[in-house]
Every structure is written in structure tokens, then in C-alpha cells.
C-alpha positions in Angstrom: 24.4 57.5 3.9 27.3 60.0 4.8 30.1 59.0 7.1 32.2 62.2 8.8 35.2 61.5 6.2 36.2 64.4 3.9 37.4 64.2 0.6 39.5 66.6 -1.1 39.2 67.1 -4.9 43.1 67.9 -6.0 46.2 67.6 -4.7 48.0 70.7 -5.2 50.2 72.6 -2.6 47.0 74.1 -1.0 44.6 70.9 -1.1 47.4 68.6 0.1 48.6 70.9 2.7 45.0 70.8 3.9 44.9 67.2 3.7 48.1 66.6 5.9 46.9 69.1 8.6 43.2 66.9 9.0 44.6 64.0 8.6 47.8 64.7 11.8 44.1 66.2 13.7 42.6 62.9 13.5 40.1 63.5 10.6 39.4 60.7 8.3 40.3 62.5 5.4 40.8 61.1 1.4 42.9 63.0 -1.0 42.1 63.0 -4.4 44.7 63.3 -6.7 43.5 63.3 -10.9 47.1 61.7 -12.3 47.7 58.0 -11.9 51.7 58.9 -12.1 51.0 61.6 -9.4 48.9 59.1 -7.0 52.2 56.4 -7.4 54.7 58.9 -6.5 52.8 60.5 -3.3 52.7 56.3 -2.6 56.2 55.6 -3.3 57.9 58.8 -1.6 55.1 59.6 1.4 55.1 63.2 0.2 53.9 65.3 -2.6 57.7 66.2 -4.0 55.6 68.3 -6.7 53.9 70.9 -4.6 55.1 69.9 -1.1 58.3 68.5 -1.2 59.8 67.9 2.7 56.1 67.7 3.6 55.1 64.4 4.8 52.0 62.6 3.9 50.7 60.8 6.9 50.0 57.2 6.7 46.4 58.1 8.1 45.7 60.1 4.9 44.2 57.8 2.4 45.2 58.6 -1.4 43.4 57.8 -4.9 42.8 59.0 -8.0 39.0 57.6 -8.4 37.5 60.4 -7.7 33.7 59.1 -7.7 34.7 56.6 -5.0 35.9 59.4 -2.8 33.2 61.7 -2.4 30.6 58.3 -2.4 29.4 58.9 1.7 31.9 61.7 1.9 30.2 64.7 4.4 31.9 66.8 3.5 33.9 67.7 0.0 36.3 70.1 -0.7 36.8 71.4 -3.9 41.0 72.5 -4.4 41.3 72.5 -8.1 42.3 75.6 -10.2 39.7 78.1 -11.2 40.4 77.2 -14.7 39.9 73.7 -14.5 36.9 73.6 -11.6 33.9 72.8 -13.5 35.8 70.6 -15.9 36.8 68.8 -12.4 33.8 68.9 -10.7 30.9 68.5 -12.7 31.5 64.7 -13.8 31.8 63.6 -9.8 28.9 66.2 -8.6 25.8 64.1 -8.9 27.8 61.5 -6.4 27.5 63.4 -3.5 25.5 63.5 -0.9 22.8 66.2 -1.2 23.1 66.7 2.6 26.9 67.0 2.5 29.1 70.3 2.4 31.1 71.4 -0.4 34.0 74.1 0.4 35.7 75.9 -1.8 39.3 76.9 -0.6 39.6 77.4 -4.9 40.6 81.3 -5.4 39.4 82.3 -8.7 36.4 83.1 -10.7 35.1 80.9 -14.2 36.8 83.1 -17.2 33.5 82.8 -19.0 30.8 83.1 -16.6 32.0 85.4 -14.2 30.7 82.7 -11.4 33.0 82.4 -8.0 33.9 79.3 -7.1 31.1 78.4 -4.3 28.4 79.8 -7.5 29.6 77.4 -9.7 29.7 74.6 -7.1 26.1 75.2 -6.4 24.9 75.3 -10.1 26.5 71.8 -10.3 25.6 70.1 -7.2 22.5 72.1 -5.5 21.5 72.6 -2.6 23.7 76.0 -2.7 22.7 76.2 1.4 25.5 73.7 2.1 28.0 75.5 0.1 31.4 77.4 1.9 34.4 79.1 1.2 37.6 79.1 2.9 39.9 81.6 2.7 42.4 84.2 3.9 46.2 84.2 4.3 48.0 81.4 4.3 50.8 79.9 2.5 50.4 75.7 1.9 54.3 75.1 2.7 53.5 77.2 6.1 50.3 75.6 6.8 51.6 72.1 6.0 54.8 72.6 8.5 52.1 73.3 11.3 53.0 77.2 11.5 50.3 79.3 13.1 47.7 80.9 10.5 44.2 82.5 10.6 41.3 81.6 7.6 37.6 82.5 7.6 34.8 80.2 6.7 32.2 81.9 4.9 28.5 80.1 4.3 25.0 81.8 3.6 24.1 79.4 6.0 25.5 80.6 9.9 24.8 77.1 11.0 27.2 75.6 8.0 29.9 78.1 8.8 30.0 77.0 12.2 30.2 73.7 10.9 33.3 74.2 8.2 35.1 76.4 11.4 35.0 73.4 13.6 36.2 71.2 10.6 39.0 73.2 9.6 40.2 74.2 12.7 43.4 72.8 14.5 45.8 73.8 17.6 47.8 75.7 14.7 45.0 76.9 12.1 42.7 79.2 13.9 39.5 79.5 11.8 36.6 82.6 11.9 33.7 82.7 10.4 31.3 84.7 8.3 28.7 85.0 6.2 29.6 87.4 3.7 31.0 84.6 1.1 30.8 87.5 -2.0 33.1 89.1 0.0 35.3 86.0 1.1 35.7 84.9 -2.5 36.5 87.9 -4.4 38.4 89.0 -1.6 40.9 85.9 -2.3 40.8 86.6 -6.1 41.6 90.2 -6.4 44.1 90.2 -3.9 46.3 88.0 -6.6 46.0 90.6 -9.4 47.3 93.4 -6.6 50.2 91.1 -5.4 51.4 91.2 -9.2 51.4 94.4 -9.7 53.7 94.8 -6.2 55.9 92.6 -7.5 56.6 94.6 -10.0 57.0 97.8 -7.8 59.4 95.9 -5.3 61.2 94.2 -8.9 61.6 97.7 -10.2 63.4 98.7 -6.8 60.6 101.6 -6.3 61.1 101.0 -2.4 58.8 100.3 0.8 56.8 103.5 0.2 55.9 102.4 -2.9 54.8 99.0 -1.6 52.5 100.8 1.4 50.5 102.6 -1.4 49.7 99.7 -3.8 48.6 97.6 -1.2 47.0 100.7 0.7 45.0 101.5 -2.9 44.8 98.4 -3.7 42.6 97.4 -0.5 40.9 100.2 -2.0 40.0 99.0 -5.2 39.0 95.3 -3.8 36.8 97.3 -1.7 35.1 99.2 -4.3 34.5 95.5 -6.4 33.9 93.7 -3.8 30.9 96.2 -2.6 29.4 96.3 -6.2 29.2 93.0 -6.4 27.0 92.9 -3.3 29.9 91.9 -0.8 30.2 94.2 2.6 32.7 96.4 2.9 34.2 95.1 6.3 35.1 92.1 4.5 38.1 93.7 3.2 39.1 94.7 6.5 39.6 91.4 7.6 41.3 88.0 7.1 39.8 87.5 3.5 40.7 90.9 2.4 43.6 92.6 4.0 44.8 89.7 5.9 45.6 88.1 2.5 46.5 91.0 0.5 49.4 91.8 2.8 50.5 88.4 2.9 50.5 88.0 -1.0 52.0 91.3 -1.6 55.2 91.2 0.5 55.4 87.1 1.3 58.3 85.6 -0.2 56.6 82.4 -1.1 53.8 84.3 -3.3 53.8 83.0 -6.6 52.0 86.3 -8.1 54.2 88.6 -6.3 57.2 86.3 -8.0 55.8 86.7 -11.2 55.6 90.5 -11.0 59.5 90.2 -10.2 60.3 88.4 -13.1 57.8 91.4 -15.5 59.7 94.0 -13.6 63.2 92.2 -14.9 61.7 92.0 -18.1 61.2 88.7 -18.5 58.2 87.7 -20.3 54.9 87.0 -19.3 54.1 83.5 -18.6 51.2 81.8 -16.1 53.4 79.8 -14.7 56.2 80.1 -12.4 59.7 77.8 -12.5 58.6 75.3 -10.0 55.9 75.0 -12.7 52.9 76.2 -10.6 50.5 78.7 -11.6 50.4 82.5 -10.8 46.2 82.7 -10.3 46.1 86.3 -10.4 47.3 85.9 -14.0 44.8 83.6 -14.3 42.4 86.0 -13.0 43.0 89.2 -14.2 40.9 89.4 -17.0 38.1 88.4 -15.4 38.5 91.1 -12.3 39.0 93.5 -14.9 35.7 92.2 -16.2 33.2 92.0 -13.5 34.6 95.5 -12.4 33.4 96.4 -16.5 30.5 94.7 -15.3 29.9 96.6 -12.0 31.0 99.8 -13.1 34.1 99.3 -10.6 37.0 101.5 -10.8 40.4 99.6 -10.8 43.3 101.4 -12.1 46.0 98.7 -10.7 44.1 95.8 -12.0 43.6 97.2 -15.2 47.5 98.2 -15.5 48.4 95.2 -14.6 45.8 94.0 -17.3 47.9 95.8 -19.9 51.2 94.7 -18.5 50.3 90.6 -19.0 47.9 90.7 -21.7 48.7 94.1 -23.5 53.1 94.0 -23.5 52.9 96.7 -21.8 56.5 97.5 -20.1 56.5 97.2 -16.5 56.9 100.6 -16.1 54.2 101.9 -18.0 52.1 100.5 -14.6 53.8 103.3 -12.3 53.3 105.9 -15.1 50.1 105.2 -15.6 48.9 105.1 -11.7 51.2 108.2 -10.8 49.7 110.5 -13.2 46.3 109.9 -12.8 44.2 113.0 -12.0 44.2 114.0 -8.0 41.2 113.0 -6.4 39.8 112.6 -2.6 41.2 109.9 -0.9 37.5 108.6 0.1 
């Protein structure tokens, strides 16, 4: 038998933030962290000095690392690990929840070997897929977790399960929309990463704010074109999921793949991780956008120059040669 609490499944910046923001709404909310050293230091400090630090953990948040015993009666289940560690993560705990509960992914990335989105890989492991979301769009966990104002979409298959994730999620700061284009939603929030890098790089190498308008300008572009051969709607883009995020990622100062393009543009090289230690997703990412767009018959010149720049040692100016002398074509 469900009860109305949600468990979240990792307690990164994002899944954490999102667990202090239910929790100071009144939602009976458990966060499930996979370290037993991590779970004693949330305990002993009241805040997650790792991801969040100055963040406080409300006593009304409950905390532990069994992560069966969370999602046991759990309605609802969020799923906040990496991309590159989700099924590892969620399979084992999968067949302990509720069939009639509602998984969200707020996870943005793809499976590097199966091409799956998150809320596709969710529903292979723990079906029915009907009661499967994504949440999305732009917002930063430190942001979020302060109470600063923000906008995400909820995207189900399902209209009656979006409505139901919207109400969940949203607070007097987080103001949540809905949708039901969750191809869309999801690649939206993965693509977007793999852009952000490559204006990092443009803003690293000192290429100015013109430069900046036209990556993220042809960049919507080229989530656009993926995003629509791999049967999402175009309108998507246009919205919180798609542009919403982009800009955010592209010129926020607390975007970790923005950072990272920085530190290629400086010359530095390439790692996934960033000096606080967290993970850049859209390197993560970027082969497998670069694949499904093989797959779909996509064209993406940034992604694959940015491609070339992480995985090829490419210099960080081969990117701008490479997208400034392509051959002149129609805008649309």
C-alpha cells in the first residue's frame, strides 16, 4: 500500500535541492543518499557541504542510505542519479515499488550504450511506463535550494500524471508547467549541455557577446532538428525545456558545462569533472548526442565540434574554424 511520501534516489546538488524545497512545503519526503560516509555527514552538519554547502537540510527531511526501505510505500519516486550510473542505481531497487506509484526523472542524460533517455530506461526497469515523468528546464540546485524563483516543466505520456508531478513539484517559488511531449523534455535537457560547452569556449576564447547570440541562436537550432527526428515537437524547444535551459546553461555563471568549456578554451585539458569535483553532463553526453543525431540523420555541427574538441584533442579553436567556414546555407 502507497502512502503520499516521495523518495528521492541520490543526493546530489539537484536531488537534494529538490528534497529541501518539498520537504520546507510540507511534503513527506526521504532522501536517498548511496554513501554511508555521505548519509553521516548530511546527519552530523544538517547540510550537504558536498553539493550544497550553506544549504540547510530541514529536520523534516528524513535521510538514509537503504535504498529499498525508501521507495517500500513510496508514491511517488524520483530518480536524481547521473545518466551514467542510472540503471546501475535503479534496477536493484525497481521491483520494490509500487506498480501504481510515479517515477520522475529530473536525471539529464541518455544511457551511452542504449541510446534510451532517462524516463525509457525507467520504464524498461520498473513498467508500467504510463506512470513515468520527467522534469526539467532551467534551474540551478544552489538557486532552487535558496528558494529563488524558477520555472520547470513536467512532461508525462499520461496528461492526468503530468498534472499530478505539476502539483507535486510545485511551490510559492518553483512554478511548474506541464506537457506531454517528454521526447522533447528529455533531450531538450541533454543537448542543451553539449551547446553550453561549446559557449564556454566562445566566451573562454574572448570571441564576445555576438559570438554567444549565435551559438545559442544555432544551437536551438540544432536541438530542434534532433529533437524533431527523434519524434519530439518542435515547440518544445521553444519553451522551458529547450530554450529556457539552453540560455540559462550557456551564459549562467554556475553552469558546470559552460565552466568546463572556459577551462578548454584556456587550454586546460579535458576532464569530466569540474574542481568542486562534480560532473560536466554534457561531457558525459556528447557522444551519445552526436550518436542518436548519426542515428537520426540529424545535422549538428556544434555538437560534433565540440565532439572533436573533448574526445578528438582538438584545440579549442578548431571549433570556431570549423563552424565559421562551413558552406552558406538558408537560415531555415
Amino acid at each position: 500500500m502507497t502512502t503520499n511520501r516521495i523518495a528521492i534516489l541520490g543526493a546530489g546538488a539537484w536531488g537534494t535541492a529538490l528534497g529541501v524545497t518539498l520537504a520546507r512545503s510540507g511534503r513527506a519526503v526521504t532522501l536517498a543518499i548511496r554513501r554511508r560516509a555521505q548519509l553521516e555527514a548530511l546527519r552530523s552538519a544538517a547540510e550537504n557541504a558536498a553539493y550544497l554547502p550553506g544549504v540547510a537540510i530541514p529536520p523534516t527531511l528524513a535521510l538514509t542510505d537503504d535504498w529499498r526501505a525508501a521507495v517500500t510505500g513510496a508514491a511517488t519516486v524520483v530518480m536524481a542519479v547521473p545518466s551514467r550510473m542510472a540503471r546501475a542505481a535503479f534496477a536493484p531497487v525497481a521491483p520494490t515499488i509500487a506498480r501504481d506509484a510515479t517515477i520522475v526523472s529530473v536525471t539529464k542524460g541518455v544511457e551511452a550504450d542504449t541510446l534510451m533517455t532517462m524516463t525509457r530506461m525507467i520504464a524498461e526497469a520498473a513498467p508500467p511506463a504510463a506512470r513515468v515523468a520527467a522534469l526539467s528546464g532551467p534551474g540551478f540546485a544552489a538557486e532552487v535550494a535558496r528558494g529563488k524563483p524558477a520555472a520547470l516543466v513536467a512532461a508525462a505520456a499520461d496528461p492526468a500524471i503530468a498534472r499530478q508531478v505539476q502539483a507535486l513539484f510545485a511551490t510559492p517559488a518553483l512554478r511548474v508547467y506541464r506537457s506531454a511531449a517528454v521526447v522533447g523534455v528529455e533531450l531538450g535537457g541533454v543537448i542543451k549541455n553539449v551547446i553550453a560547452i561549446a559557449a564556454g569556449i566562445s566566451d573562454g576564447l574572448d570571441l564576445g557577446s555576438s559570438a554567444r547570440a549565435a551559438l545559442i541562436t544555432r544551437g536551438l537550432a540544432e536541438m530542434t532538428r534532433l529533437a524533431v527526428a527523434a519524434g519530439g515537437r518542435a515547440e518544445t524547444m521553444a519553451g522551458l525545456a529547450g530554450l529556457g535551459d539552453l540560455i540559462l546553461t550557456c551564459t549562467g555563471a554556475l553552469s558546470r558545462n559552460r565552466a568546463l568549456g572556459l577551462r578548454l578554451a584556456a587550454g586546460a585539458p579535458y576532464t569530466e569533472t569540474a574542481a568542486d569535483g562534480q560532473v560536466a553532463e554534457g561531457a558525459v553526453s556528447a557522444r551519445a548526442v552526436r550518436a542518436i543525431a548519426v542515428r537520426h540523420g540529424a545535422e549538428t555541427p556544434i555538437v560534433a565540434a565540440v565532439c572533436r574538441v573533448l574526445y578528438e584533442a582538438a584545440p579549442a579553436t578548431a571549433m570556431v574554424e570549423e563552424l565559421l567556414s562551413r558552406q552558406l546555407k538558408a537560415e531555415f
